[in-house]
C-alpha positions as CSV (number, residue, x, y, z in Angstrom):
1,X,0.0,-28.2,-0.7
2,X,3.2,-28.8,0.6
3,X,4.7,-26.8,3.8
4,X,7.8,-25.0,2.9
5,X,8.6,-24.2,6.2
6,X,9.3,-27.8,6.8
7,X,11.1,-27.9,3.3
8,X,13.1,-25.3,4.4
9,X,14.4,-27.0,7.6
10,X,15.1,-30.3,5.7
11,X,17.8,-28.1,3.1
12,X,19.1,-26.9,6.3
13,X,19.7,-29.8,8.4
14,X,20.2,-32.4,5.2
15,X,21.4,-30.1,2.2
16,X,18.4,-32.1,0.7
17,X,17.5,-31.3,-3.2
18,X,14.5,-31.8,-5.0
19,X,11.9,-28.7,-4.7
20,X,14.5,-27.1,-2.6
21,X,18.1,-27.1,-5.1
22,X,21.3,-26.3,-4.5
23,X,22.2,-22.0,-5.6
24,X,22.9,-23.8,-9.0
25,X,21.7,-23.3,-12.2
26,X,18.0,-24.7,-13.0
27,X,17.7,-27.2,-15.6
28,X,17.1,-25.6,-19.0
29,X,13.3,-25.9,-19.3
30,X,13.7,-28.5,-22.8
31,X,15.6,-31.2,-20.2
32,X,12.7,-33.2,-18.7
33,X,12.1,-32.0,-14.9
34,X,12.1,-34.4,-11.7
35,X,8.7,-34.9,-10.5
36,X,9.8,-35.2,-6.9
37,X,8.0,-32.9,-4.5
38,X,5.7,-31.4,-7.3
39,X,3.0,-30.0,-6.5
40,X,-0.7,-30.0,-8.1
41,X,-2.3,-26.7,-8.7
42,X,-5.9,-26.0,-9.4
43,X,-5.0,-26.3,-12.9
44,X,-1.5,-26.6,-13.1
45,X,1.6,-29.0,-11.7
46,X,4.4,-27.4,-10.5
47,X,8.0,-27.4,-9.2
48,X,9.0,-25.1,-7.3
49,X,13.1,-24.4,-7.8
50,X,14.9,-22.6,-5.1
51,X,17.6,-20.5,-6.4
52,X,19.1,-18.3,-3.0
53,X,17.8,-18.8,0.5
54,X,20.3,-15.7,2.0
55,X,17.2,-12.7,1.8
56,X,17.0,-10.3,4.2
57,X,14.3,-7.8,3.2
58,X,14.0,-8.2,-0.7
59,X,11.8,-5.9,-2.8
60,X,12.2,-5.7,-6.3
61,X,13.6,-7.7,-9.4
62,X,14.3,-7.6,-12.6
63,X,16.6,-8.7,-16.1
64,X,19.2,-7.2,-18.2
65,X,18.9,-8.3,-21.6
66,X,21.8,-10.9,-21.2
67,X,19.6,-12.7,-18.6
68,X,21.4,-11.3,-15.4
69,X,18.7,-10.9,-12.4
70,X,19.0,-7.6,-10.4
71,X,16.9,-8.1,-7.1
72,X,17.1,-5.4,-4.7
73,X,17.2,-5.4,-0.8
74,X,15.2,-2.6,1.2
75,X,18.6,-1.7,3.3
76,X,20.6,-0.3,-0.3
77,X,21.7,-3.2,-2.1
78,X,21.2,-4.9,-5.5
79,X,22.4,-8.3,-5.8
80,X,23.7,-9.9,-9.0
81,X,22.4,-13.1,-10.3
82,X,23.7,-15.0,-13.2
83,X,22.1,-18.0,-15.0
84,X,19.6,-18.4,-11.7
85,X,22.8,-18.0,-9.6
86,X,23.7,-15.2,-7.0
87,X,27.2,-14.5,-8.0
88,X,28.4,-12.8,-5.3
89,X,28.7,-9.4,-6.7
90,X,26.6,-6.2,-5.8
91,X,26.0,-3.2,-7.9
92,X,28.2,-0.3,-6.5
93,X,27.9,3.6,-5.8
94,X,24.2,4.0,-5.4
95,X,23.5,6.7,-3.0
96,X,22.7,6.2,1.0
97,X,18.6,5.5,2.2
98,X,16.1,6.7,4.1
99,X,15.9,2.8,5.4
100,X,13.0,2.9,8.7
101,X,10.3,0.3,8.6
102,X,8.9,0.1,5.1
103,X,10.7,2.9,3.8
104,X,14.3,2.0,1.7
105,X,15.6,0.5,-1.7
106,X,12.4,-0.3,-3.1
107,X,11.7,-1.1,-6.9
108,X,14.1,-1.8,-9.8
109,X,12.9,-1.3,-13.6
110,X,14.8,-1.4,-16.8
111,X,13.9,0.9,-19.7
112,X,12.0,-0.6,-22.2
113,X,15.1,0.1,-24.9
114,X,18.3,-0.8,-22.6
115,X,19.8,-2.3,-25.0
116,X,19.6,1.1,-26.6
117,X,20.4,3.6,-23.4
118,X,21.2,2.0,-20.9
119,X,19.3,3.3,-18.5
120,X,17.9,1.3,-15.1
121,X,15.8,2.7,-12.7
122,X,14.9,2.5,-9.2
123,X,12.4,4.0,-6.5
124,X,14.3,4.8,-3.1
125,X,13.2,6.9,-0.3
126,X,15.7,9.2,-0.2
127,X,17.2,10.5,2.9
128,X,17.3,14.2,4.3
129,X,19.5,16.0,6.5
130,X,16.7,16.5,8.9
131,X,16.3,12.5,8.9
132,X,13.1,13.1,7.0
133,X,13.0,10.7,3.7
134,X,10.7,10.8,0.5
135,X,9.9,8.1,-2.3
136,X,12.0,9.4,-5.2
137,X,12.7,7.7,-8.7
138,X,16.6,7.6,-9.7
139,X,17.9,6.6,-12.9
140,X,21.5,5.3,-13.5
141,X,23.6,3.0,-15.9
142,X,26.4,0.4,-15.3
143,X,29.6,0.3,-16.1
144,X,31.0,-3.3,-14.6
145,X,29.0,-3.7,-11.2
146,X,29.3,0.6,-10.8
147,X,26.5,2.4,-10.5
148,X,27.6,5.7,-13.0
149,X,25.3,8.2,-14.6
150,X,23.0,8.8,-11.6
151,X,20.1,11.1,-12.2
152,X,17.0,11.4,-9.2
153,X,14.7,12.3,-11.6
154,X,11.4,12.9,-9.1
155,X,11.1,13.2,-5.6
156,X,7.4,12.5,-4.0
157,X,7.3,15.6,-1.5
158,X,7.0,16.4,0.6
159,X,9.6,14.5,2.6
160,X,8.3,12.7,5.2
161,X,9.6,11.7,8.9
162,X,9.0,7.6,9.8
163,X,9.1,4.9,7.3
164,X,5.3,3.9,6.4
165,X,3.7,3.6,3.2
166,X,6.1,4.6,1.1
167,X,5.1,2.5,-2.1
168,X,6.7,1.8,-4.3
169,X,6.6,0.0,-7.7
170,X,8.1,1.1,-11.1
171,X,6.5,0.0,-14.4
172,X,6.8,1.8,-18.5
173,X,3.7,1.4,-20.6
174,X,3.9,1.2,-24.6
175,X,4.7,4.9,-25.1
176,X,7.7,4.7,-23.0
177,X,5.8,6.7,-20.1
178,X,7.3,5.7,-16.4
179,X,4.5,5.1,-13.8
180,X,5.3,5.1,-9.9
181,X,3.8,4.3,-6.7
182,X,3.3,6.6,-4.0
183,X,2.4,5.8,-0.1
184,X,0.1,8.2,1.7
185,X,2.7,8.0,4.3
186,X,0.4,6.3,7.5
187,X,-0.3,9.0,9.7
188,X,-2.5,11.3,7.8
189,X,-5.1,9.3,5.7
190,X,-6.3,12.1,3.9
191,X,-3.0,12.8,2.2
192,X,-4.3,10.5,-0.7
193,X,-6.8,12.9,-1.3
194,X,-5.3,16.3,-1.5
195,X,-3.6,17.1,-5.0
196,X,-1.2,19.5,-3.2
197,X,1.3,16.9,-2.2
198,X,2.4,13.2,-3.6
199,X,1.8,10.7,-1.7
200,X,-1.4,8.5,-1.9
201,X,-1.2,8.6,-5.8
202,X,0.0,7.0,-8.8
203,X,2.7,9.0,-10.8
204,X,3.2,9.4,-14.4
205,X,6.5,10.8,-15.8
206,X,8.5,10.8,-18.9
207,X,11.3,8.5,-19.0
208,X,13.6,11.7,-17.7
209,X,11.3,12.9,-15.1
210,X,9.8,15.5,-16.9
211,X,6.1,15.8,-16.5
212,X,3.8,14.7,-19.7
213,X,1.6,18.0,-21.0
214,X,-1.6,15.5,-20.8
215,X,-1.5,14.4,-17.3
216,X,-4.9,15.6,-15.9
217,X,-3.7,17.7,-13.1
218,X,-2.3,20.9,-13.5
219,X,0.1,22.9,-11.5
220,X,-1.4,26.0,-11.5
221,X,-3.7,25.5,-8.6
222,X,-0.6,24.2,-6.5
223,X,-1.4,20.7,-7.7
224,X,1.5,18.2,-7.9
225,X,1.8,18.1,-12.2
226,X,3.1,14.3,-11.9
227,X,-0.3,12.8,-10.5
228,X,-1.9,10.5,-12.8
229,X,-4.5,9.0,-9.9
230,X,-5.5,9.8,-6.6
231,X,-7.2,8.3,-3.4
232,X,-4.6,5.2,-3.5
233,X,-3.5,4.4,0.3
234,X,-0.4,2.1,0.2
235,X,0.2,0.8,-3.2
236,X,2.8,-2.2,-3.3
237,X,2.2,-3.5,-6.6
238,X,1.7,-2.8,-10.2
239,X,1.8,-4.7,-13.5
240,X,1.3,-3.1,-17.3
241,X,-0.6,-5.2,-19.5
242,X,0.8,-4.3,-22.6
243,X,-2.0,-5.9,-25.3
244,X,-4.2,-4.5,-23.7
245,X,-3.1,-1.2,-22.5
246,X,-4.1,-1.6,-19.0
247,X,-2.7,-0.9,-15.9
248,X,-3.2,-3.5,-12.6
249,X,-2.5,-2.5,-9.2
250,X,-2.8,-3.4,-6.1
251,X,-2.7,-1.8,-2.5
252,X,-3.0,-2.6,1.6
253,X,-5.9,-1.4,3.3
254,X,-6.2,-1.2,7.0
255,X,-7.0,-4.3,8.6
256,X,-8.8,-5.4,5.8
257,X,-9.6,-3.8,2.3
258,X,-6.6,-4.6,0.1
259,X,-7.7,-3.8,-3.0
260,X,-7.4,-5.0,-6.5
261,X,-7.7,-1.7,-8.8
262,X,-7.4,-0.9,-12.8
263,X,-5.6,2.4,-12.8
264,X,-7.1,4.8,-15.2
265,X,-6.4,8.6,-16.0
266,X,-7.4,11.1,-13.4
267,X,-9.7,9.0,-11.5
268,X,-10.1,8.9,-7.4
269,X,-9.8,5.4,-5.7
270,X,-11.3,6.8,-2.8
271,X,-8.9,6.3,0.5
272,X,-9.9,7.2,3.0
273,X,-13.0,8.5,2.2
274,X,-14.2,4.8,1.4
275,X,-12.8,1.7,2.3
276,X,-13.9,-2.0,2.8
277,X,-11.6,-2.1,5.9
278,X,-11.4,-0.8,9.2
279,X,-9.0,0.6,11.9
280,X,-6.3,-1.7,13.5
281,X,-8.4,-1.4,16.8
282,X,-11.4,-2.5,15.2
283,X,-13.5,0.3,14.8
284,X,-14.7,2.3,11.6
285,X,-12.9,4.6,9.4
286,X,-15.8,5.5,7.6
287,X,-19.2,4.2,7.4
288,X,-19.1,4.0,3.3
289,X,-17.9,1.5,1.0
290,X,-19.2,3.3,-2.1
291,X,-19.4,7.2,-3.3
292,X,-20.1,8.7,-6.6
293,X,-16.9,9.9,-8.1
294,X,-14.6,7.5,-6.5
295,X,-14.0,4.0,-7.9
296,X,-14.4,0.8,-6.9
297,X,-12.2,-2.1,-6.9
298,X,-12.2,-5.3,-9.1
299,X,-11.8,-7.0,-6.1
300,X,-10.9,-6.8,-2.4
301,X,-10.0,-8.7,0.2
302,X,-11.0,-9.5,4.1
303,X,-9.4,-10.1,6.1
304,X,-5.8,-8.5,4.1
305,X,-3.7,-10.7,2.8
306,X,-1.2,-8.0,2.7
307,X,-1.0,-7.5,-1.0
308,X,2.6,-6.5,-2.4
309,X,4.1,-6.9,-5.8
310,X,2.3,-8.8,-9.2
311,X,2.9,-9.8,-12.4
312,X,0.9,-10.8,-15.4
313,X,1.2,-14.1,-17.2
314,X,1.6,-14.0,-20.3
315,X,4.3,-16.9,-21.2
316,X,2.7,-20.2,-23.1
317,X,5.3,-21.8,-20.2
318,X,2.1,-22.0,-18.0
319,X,-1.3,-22.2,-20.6
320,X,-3.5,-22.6,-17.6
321,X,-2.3,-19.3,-16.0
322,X,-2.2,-17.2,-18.9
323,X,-3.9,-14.1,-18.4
324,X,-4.2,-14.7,-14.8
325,X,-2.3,-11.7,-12.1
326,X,-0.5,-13.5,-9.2
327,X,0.2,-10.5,-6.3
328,X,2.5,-11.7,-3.4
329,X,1.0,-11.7,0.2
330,X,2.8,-10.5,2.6
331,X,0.9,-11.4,5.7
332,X,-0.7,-14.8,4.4
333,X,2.4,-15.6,3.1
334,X,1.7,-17.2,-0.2
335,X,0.9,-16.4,-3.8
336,X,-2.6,-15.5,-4.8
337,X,-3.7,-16.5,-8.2
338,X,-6.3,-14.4,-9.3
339,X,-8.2,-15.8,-12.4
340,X,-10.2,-12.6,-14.6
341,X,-12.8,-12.2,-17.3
342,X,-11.5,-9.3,-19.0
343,X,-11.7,-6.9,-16.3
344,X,-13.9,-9.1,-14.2
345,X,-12.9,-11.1,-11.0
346,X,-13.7,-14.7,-11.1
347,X,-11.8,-16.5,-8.5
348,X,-8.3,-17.1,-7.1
349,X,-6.0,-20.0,-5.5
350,X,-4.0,-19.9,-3.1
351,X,-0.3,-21.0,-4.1
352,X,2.9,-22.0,-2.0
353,X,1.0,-21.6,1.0
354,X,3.5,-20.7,3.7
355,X,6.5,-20.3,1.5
356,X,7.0,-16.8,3.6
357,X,6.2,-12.6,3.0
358,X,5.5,-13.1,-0.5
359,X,7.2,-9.3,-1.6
360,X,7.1,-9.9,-4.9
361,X,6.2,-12.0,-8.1
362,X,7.6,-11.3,-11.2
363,X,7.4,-13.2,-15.0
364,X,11.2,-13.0,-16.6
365,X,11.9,-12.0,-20.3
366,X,12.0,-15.6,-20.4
367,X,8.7,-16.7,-19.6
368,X,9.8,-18.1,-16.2
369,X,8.1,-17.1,-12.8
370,X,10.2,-16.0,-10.0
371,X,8.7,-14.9,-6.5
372,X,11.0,-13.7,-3.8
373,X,10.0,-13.9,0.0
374,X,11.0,-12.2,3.8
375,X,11.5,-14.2,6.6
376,X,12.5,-17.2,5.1
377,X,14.7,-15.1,2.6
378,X,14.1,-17.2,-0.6
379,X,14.2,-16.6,-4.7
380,X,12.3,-19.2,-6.2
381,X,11.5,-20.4,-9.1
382,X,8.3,-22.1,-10.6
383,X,8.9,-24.5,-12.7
384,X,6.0,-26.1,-15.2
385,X,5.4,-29.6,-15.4
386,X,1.9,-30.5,-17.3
């Protein structure tokens, strides 16, 4: 496995190509691809493309139906790119953040008919007079590179001084319904289990915000309407499998217990009630792992990788990965390949060890994997040999 912080300082100091390219265009995937610096996967060879190395703290990515590539960054930006290229432009006119810590431009989502409405989406934490700030989902269109049309659609109350665990991922399943991750917002655990405010959950919404009629809480007990599951401490990643209907996620736990989680209707995931990890000061948070009622993951992790955002193969661009989730880790700094049965763990590999805080992972329209990173600030791209 090759060291990319090495890679890294050889672009710097040499302008070197090979795994590490110039911001150009990658080669169209029919062209036959340089060998050099490949790298032999479990089941897979590899090249890995870099596109941008100029990061700061990206979070989210995604396409326009014309191929452009919106990538956000947590401080209030969305960078442009064009045919793998950044090209310099930013979207415009999206509103001010809440930007502490963790908390900021988060997610970015298309509707699943753009070329229809329009409409693109993002989770923020939106920022209060009182410098409190709360994950909230905001819809908005282009015209050029300005942000026009802006609607916040949901705010996850209630707003929330500091800037931990708030989320946040965006996905739309096959009846157009909008999903959302909510944070438990760090200092009181137990937030994730109360249905009396937002955070610890996943939300469901319609595709304006409004709340469906067959979400399973209520609001007439002073329940929050949008919760679709509970008991969900930090979650950082989600993916939609669309054949089969299913929803992936994944979320930190302390120090560690991330966990690997199917999302279904109504159900408690148990934070912090259960967990597999423990405090940051090594003692318990709970003596349980397991409790009728609450579920239990596919699979978790210790010590944390620091899971963050996922995708689900599904191009024929990589046969040996298809049907395999890759989540980003943060803290280990690579990709994790996890290989499932159905709904069963098997294994996982470790990919791009070192390449940096993995934030997220994400298939294009395309079929091409993309993976953006903190630290060492990179978009790459992973290119399939045999």
């Amino acid at each position: 496995m090759p060291n990319f912080k090495n890679y890294l300082s050889l672009v710097i100091l040499t302008g070197a190509v090979g795994i590490w390219s110039s911001c150009g265009p990658s080669k169209p995937a029919e062209e036959p691809i340089d060998e050099t610096f490949a790298t032999q996967t479990d089941k897979l060879l590899i090249k890995v493309d870099t596109l941008y190395t100029g990061f700061e703290n990206p979070w989210g990515m995604t396409w326009l139906p014309d191929g452009t590539m919106l990538v956000t960054e947590r401080k209030g930006e969305v960078l442009i790119f064009k045919d793998d290229k950044f090209t310099g432009e930013k979207i415009q006119g999206l509103p001010a953040v809440h930007e502490v810590n963790q908390a900021g431009l988060l997610d970015i989502a298309v509707h699943p008919k753009y070329a229809e409405n329009g409409w693109i989406y993002i989770a923020y934490a939106k920022n209060f007079e009182d410098s409190t700030g709360a994950t909230t989902i905001m819809r908005f269109k282009l015209n050029g590179n300005q942000a026009t049309n802006q609607e916040d659609l949901i705010t996850a109350g209630p707003s929330w001084k500091g800037g931990r665990h708030f989320g946040s991922r965006i996905i739309f399943d096959n009846d157009g319904y909008l999903y959302f991750s909510n944070g438990d917002k760090g200092n009181i655990p137990m937030n994730a289990q109360n249905l009396n405010n937002a955070h610890g959950k996943i939300h469901r919404v319609k595709d304006d915000g409004s709340i469906p009629s067959d979400n399973p809480f209520t609001d007439s007990l002073g329940n929050v309407s949008s919760i679709w599951t509970y008991g969900n401490r930090n979650p950082q990643g989600m993916v939609y499998d669309k054949v089969n209907n299913r929803i992936w996620e994944v979320e930190h736990g302390p120090m560690g217990g991330d966990e690997l989680n199917i999302i279904e209707k109504g159900k408690n995931y148990g934070w912090p009630v259960i967990t597999y990890g423990q405090n940051y000061d090594g003692t318990p948070i709970t003596d349980i792992t397991e409790k009728e009622g609450m579920e239990q993951p596919v699979h978790y992790w210790v010590p944390s990788i620091a899971t963050c955002g996922m995708t689900l193969v599904t191009s024929d661009k990589y046969p040996a990965w298809k049907g395999n989730i890759l989540v980003g880790a943060l803290a280990k700094q690579h990709i994790a390949r996890v290989e499932l049965d159905g709904t069963t763990y098997v294994g996982e590999e470790k990919l791009l060890q070192d390449i940096g805080r993995v934030r997220t992972v994400a298939e294009s329209p395309d079929g091409y994997i993309f993976a953006i990173t903190e630290a060492t600030g990179l978009l790459v791209k992973l290119l399939p040999i045999r």
